[in-house]
KEKE-3310 file (N, C-alpha, C; in steps of 0.2 Angstrom, whole numbers, plus 5000, padded with zeros to 4 digits):
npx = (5083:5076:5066:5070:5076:5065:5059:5070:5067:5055:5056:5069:5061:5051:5046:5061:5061:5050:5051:5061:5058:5045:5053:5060:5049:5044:5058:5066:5069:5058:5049:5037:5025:5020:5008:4999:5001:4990:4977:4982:4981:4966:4963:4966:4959:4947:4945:4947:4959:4964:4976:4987:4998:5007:5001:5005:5019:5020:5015:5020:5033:5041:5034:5037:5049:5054:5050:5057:5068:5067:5066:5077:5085:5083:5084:5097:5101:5097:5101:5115:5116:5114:5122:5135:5135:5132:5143:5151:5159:5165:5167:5160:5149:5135:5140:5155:5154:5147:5136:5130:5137:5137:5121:5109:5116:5130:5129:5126:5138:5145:5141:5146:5155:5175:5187:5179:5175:5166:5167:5167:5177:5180:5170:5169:5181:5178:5167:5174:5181:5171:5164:5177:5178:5164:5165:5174:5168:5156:5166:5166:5156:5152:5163:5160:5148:5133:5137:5126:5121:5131:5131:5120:5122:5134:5127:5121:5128:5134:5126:5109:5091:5086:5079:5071:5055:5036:5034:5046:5047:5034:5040:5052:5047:5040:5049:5059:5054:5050:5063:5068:5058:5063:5075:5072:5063:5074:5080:5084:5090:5104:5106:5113:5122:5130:5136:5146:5153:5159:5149:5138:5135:5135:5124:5117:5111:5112:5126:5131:5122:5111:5119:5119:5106:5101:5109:5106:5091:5094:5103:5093:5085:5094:5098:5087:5084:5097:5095:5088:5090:5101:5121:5121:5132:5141:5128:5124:5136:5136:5123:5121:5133:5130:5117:5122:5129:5117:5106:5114:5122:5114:5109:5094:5087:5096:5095:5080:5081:5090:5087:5076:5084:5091:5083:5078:5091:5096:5085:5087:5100:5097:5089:5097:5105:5098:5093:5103:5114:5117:5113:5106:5115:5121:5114:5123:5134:5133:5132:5145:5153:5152:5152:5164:5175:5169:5171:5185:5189:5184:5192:5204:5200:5200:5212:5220:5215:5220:5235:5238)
npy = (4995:4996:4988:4973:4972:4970:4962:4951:4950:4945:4933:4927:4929:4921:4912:4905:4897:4890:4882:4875:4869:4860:4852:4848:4839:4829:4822:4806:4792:4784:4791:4805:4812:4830:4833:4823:4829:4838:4828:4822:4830:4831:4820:4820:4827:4823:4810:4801:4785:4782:4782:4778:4774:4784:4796:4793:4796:4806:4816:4811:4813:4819:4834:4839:4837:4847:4859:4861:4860:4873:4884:4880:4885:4898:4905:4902:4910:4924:4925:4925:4937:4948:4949:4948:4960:4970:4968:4970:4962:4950:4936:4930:4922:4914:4902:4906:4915:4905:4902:4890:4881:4882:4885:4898:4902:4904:4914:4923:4923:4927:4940:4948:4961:4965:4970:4981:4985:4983:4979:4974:4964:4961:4955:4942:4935:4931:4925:4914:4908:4906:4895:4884:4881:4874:4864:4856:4852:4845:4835:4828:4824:4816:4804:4800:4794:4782:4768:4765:4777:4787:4786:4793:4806:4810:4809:4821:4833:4831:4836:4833:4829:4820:4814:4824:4828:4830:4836:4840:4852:4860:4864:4871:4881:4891:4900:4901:4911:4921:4925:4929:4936:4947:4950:4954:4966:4975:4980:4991:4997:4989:4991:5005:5001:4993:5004:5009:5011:5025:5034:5029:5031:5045:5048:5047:5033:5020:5013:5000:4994:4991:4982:4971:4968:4963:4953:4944:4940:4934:4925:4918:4912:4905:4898:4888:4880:4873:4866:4856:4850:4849:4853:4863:4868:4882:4888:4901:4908:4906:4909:4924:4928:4926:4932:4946:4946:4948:4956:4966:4976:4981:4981:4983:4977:4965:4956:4952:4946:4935:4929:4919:4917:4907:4899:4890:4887:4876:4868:4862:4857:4847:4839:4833:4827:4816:4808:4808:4798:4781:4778:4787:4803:4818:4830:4841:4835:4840:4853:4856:4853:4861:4874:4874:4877:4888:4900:4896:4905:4918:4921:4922:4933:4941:4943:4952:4963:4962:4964:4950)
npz = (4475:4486:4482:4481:4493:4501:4496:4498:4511:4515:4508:4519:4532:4529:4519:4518:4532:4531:4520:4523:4534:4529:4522:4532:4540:4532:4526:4531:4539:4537:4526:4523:4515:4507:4504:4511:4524:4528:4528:4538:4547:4549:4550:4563:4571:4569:4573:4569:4560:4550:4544:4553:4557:4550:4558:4569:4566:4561:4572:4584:4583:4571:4572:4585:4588:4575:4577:4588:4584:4575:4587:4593:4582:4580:4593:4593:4582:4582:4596:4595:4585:4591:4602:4597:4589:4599:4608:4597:4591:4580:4582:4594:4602:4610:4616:4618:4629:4639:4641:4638:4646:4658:4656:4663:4675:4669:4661:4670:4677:4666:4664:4675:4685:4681:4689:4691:4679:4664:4651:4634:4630:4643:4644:4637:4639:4654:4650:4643:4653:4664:4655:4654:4667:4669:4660:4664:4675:4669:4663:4676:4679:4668:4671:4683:4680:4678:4669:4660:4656:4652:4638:4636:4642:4634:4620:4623:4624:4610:4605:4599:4590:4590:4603:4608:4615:4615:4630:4629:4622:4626:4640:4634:4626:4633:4642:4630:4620:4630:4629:4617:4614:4622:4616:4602:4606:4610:4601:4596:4606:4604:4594:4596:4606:4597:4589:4597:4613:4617:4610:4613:4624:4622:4618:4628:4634:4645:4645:4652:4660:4648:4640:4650:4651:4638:4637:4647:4642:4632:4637:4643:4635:4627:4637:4638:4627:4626:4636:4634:4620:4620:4618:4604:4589:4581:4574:4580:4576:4562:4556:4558:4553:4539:4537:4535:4524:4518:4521:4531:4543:4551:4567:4569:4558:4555:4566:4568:4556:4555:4565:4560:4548:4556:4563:4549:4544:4555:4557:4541:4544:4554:4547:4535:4544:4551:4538:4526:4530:4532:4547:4559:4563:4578:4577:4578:4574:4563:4560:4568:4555:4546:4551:4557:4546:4543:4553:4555:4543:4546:4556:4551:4543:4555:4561:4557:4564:4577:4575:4572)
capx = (5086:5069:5064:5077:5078:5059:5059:5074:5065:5050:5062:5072:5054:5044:5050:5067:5058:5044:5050:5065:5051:5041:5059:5061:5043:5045:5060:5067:5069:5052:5048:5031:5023:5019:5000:4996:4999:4984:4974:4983:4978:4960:4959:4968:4953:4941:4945:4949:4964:4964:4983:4987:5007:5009:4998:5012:5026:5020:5012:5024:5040:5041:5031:5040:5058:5053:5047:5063:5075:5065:5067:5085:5089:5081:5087:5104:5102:5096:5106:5122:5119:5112:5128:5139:5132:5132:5151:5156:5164:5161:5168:5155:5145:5133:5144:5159:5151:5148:5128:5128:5142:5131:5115:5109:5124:5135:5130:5126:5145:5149:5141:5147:5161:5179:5188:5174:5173:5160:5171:5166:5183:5182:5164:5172:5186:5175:5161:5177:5184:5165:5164:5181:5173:5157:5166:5178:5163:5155:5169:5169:5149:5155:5169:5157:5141:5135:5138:5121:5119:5137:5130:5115:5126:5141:5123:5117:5136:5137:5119:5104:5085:5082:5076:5066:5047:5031:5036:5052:5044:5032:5044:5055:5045:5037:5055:5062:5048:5050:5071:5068:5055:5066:5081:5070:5062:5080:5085:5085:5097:5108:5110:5115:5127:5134:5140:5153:5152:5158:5146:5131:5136:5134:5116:5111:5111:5118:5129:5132:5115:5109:5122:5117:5098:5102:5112:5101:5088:5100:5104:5088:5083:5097:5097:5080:5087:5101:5091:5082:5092:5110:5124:5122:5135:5140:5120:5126:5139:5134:5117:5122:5136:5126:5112:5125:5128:5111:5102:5117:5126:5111:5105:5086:5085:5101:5090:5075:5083:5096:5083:5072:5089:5094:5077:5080:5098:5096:5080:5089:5103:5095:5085:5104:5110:5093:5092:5108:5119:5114:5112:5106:5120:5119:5115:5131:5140:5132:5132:5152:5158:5149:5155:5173:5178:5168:5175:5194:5190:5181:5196:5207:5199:5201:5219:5225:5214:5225:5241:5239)
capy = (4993:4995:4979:4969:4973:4967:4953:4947:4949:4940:4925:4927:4929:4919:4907:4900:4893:4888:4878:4871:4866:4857:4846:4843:4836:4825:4817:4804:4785:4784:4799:4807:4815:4832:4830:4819:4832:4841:4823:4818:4835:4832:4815:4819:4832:4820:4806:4792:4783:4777:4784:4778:4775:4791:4800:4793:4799:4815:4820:4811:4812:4825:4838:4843:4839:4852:4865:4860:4863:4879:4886:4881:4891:4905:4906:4903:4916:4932:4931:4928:4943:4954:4947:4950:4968:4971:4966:4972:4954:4944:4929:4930:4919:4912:4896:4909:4918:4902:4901:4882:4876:4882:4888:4904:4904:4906:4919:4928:4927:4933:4948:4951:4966:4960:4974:4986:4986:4978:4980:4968:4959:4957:4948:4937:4932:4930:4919:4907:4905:4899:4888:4879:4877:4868:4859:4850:4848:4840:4830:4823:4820:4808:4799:4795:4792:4775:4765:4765:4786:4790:4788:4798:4812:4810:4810:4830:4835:4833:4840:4829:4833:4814:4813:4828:4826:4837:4838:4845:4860:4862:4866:4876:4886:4899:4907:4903:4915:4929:4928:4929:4944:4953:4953:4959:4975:4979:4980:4998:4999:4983:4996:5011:4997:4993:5011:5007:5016:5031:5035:5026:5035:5053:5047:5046:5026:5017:5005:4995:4992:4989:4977:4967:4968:4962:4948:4942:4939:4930:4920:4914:4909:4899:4889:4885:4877:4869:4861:4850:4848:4848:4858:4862:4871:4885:4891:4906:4911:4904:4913:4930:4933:4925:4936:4951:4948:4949:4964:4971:4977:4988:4976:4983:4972:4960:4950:4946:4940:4933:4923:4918:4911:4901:4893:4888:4883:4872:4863:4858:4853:4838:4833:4829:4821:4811:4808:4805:4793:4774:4778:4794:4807:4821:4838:4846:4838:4842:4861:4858:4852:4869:4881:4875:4880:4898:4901:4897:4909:4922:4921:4924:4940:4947:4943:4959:4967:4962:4963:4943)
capz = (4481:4490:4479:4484:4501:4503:4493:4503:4521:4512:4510:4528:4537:4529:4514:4519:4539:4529:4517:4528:4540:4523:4520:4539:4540:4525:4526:4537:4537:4536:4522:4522:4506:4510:4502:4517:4529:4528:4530:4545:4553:4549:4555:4571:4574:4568:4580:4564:4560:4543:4543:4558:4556:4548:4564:4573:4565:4560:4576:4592:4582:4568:4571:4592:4584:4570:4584:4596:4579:4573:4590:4596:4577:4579:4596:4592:4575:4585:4602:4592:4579:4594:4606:4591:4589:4608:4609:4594:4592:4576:4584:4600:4602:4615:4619:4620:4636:4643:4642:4637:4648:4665:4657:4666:4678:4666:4659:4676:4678:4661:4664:4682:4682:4679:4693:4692:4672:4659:4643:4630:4632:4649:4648:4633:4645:4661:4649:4642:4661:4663:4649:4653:4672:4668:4655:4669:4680:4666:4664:4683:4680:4663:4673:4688:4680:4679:4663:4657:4656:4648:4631:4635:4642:4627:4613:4623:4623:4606:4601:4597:4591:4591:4608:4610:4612:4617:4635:4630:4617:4630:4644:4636:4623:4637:4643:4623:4618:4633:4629:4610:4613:4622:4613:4597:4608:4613:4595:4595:4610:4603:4586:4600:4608:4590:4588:4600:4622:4619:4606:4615:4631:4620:4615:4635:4637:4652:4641:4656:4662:4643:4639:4656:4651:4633:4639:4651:4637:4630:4640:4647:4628:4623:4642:4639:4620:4627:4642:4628:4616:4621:4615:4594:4590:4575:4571:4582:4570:4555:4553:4560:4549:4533:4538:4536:4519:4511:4524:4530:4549:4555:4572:4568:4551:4557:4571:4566:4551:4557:4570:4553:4545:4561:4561:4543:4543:4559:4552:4536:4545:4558:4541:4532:4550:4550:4531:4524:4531:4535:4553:4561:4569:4582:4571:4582:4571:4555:4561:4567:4549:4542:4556:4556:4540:4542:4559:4552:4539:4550:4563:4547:4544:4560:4563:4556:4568:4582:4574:4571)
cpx = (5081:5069:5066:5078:5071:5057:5065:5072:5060:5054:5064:5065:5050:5047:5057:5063:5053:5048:5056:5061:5047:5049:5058:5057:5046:5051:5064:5068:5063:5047:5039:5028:5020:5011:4999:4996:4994:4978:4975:4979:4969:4959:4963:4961:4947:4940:4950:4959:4964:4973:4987:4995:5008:5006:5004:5018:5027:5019:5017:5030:5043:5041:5036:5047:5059:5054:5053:5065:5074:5066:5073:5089:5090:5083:5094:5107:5103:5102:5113:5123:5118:5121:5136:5139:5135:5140:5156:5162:5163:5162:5165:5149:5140:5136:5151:5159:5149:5139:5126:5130:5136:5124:5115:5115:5128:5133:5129:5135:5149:5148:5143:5156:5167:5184:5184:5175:5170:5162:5168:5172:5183:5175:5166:5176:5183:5170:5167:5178:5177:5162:5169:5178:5169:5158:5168:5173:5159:5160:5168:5162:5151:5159:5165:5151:5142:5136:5132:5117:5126:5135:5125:5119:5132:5133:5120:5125:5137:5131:5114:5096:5084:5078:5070:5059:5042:5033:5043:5051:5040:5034:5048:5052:5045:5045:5062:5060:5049:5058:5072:5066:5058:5072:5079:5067:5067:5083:5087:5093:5103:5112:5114:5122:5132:5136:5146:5151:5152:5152:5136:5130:5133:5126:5111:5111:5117:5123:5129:5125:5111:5111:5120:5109:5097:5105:5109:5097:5091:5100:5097:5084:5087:5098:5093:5081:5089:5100:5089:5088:5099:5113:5126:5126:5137:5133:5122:5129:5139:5128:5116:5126:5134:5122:5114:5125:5124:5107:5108:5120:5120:5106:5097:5086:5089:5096:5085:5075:5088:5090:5079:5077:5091:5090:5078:5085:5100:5089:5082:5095:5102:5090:5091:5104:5101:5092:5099:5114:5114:5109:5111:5115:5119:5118:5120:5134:5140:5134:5140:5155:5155:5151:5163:5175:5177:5171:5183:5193:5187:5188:5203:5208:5201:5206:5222:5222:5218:5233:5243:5242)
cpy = (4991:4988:4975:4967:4971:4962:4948:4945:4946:4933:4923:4924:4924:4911:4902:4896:4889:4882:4871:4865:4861:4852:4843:4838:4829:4819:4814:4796:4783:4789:4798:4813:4823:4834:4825:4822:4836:4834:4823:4824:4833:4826:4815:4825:4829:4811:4799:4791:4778:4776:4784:4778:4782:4796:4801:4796:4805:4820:4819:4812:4819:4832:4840:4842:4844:4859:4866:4863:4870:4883:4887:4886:4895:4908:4908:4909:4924:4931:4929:4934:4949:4953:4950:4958:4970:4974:4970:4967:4951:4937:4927:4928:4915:4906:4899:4912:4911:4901:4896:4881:4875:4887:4896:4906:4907:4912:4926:4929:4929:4939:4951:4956:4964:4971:4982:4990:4980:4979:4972:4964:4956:4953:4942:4934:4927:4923:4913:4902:4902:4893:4882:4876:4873:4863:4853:4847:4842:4833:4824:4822:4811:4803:4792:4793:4785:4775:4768:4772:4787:4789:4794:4805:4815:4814:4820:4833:4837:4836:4835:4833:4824:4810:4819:4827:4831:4838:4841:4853:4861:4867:4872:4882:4893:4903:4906:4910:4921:4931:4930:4937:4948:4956:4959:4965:4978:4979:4985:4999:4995:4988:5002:5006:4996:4999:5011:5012:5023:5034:5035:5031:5044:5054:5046:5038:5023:5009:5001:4990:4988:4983:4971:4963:4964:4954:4943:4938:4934:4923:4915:4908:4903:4894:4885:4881:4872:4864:4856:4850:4846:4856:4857:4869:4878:4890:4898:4909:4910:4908:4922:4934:4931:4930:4944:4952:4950:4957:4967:4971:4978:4982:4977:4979:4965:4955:4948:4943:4937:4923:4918:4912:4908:4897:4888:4883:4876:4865:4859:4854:4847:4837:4831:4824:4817:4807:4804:4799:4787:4777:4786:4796:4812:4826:4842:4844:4839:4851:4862:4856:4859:4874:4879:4878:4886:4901:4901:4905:4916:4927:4924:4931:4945:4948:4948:4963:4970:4960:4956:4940)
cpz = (4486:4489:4484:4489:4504:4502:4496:4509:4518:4510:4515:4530:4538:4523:4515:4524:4534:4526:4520:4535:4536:4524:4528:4542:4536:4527:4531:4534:4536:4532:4521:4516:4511:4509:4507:4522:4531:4530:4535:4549:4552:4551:4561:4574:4572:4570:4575:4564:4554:4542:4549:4560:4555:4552:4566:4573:4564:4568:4584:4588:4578:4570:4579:4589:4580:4574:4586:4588:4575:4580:4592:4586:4578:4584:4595:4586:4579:4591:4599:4589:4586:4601:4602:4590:4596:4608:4604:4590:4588:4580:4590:4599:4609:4621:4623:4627:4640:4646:4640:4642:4655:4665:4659:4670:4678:4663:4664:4677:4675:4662:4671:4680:4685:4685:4690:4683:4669:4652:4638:4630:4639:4650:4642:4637:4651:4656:4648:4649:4662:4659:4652:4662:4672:4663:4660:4674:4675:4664:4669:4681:4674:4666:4679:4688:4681:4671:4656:4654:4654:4642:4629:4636:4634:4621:4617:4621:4614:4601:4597:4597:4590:4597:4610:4606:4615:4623:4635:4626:4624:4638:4643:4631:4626:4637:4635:4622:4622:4631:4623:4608:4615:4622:4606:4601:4608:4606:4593:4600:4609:4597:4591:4603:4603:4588:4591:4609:4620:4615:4609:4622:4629:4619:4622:4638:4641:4647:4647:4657:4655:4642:4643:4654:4644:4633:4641:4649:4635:4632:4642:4638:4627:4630:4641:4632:4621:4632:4637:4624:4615:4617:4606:4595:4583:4571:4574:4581:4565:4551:4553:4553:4540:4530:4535:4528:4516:4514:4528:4536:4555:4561:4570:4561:4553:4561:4570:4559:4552:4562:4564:4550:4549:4561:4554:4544:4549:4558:4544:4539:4548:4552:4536:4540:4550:4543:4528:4522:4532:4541:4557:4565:4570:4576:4574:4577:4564:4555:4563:4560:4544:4544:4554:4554:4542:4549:4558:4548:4542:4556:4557:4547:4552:4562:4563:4562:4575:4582:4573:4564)
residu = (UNK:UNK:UNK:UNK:UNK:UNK:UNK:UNK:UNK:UNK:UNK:UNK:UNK:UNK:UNK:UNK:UNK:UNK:UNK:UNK:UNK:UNK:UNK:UNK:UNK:UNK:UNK:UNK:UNK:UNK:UNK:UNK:UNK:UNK:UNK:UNK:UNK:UNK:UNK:UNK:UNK:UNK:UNK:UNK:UNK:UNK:UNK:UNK:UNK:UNK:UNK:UNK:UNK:UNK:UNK:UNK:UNK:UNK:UNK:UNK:UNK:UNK:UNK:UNK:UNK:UNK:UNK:UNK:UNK:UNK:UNK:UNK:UNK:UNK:UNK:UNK:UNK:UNK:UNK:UNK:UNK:UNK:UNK:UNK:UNK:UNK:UNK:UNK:UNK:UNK:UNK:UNK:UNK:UNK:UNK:UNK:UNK:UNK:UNK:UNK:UNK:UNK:UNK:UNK:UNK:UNK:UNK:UNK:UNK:UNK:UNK:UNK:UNK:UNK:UNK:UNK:UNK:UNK:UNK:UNK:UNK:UNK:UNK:UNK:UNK:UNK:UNK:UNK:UNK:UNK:UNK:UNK:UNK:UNK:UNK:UNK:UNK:UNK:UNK:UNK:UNK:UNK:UNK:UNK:UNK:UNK:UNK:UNK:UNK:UNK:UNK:UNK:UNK:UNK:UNK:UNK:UNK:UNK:UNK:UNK:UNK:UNK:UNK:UNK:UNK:UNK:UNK:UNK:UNK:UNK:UNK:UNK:UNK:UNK:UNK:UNK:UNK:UNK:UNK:UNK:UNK:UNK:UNK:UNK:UNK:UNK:UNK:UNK:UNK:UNK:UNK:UNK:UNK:UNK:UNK:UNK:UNK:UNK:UNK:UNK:UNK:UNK:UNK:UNK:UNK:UNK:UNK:UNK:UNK:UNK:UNK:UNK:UNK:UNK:UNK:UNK:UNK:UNK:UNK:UNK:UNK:UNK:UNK:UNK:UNK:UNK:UNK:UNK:UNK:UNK:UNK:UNK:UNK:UNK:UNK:UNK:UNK:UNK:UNK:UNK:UNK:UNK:UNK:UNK:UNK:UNK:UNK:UNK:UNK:UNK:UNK:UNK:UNK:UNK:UNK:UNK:UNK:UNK:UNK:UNK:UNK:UNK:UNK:UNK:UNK:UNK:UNK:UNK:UNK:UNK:UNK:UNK:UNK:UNK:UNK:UNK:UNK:UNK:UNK:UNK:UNK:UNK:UNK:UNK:UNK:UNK:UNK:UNK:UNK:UNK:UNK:UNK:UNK:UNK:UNK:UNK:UNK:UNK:UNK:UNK:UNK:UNK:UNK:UNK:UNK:UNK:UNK:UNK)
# end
């Protein structure tokens, strides 16, 4: 079982991103051999340009789209499975709390106490009430844009990595990176959370304040995602609860495998919606014909929970 269990996270960690990341490079309407990439890196540090197309492609186009769709995964993988844990909520996800619709905001007013309680019900409740707000403001922005800006708005909405470029990795990697780390340090209190209040409350920790500080993280990662890249949607439930079948519930093994396979899964996904069809389409909606189905069947299972 050892084996098994280590040769698995040797995969997660290391092997699935990797080689996800090799396909995502490569292919495109313009497919690059992956024996050329070591060249180009050597004549981009040696000034020449024998392979001067394929500089281009690899180095302004590929290579930051790669980064942005390895980041908005892994993002999306850990603060779903550590949100999920937190909450106790399979079906909680970062879009549910309302960390898309208004960024940091939203999530300030998920976590805000709902008459002087912080129940995982009542900040799922407080995040939709803020999703379905920022949805309608967004509406009034698409009504009154001008012309020539309503398809750029419609293409973030529905999740695109075809626009992002090194000033958009650059901007938002630094508070990816502090939101990402500090969901993994808190993996410990995320596992004390996943026990359930009263439990967590026996062991000395402030649930309230934890939750809040876990959150918080959270959210500042997947703004900084959603700022670039628009709203992808599904990776945030897709990866967490994949992630469960192979290592299991326990949030310390959960999340940073969970972040590892959202990296992966989000990377494969924008190289089919780039690849595939004729004409490029958004990765939201490659990641919503994969979520749908698991989310029906997710929502299935939990019916009995609620007497459904």
């Amino acid at each position: 079982m050892g084996f098994r269990y280590n040769f698995t996270s040797f995969l997660l960690f290391v092997g699935a991103p990797l080689l996800a990341l090799a396909l995502h490079i490569c292919v495109g309407k313009y497919p690059l051999s992956p024996t050329i990439i070591p060249t180009l890196f050597i004549e981009k540090l040696s000034g020449t340009s024998e392979h001067a197309l394929e500089q281009l492609v690899f180095f302004s186009i590929r290579l930051p789209r790669a980064i942005m769709a390895a980041l908005f995964g892994a993002t999306m993988g850990v603060t779903g499975a550590a949100l999920q844990s937190t909450l106790k909520n399979p079906l909680v996800s970062p879009y549910t709390l309302g960390m898309s619709s208004g960024a940091a905001v939203g999530a300030a007013l998920s976590i805000s106490s709902v008459r002087g309680s912080l129940s995982p019900v009542s900040i799922v409740l407080a995040g939709i009430i803020v999703s379905a707000l920022f949805q309608g403001v967004l509406t009034i922005i698409q009504i009154t844009a001008q012309p020539e800006n309503v398809s750029a708005i419609v293409s973030w909405i529905a999740g695109r990595l075809n626009a992002v470029y090194w000033n958009h990795v650059l901007l938002s990697t630094p508070l990816v990176l502090v939101g990402i780390l500090g969901v993994i340090l808190l993996r410990w209190r995320v596992f004390m959370l996943s026990m359930g209040d009263e439990e967590a409350k026996a062991l000395g920790v402030n649930v309230k304040r934890e939750r809040v500080v876990v959150t918080v993280f959270a959210s500042l990662a997947v703004s900084s995602v959603v700022t670039a890249a628009g709203i992808i949607g599904w990776v945030c439930l897709i990866a967490p609860h994949l992630t469960r079948l192979i290592v299991g519930s326990d949030p310390k093994r959960l999340l940073p495998a969970s972040l590892s396979l959202g990296a992966a899964l989000l990377l494969v996904a924008d190289a089919l919606a780039k690849s595939v069809w004729n004409y490029e389409i958004p990765v939201g909606v490659v990641t919503t014909l994969i979520g749908a189905p698991l989310f029906l069947y997710l929502l299935r299972r939990s019916m009995h929970v609620y007497g459904g």
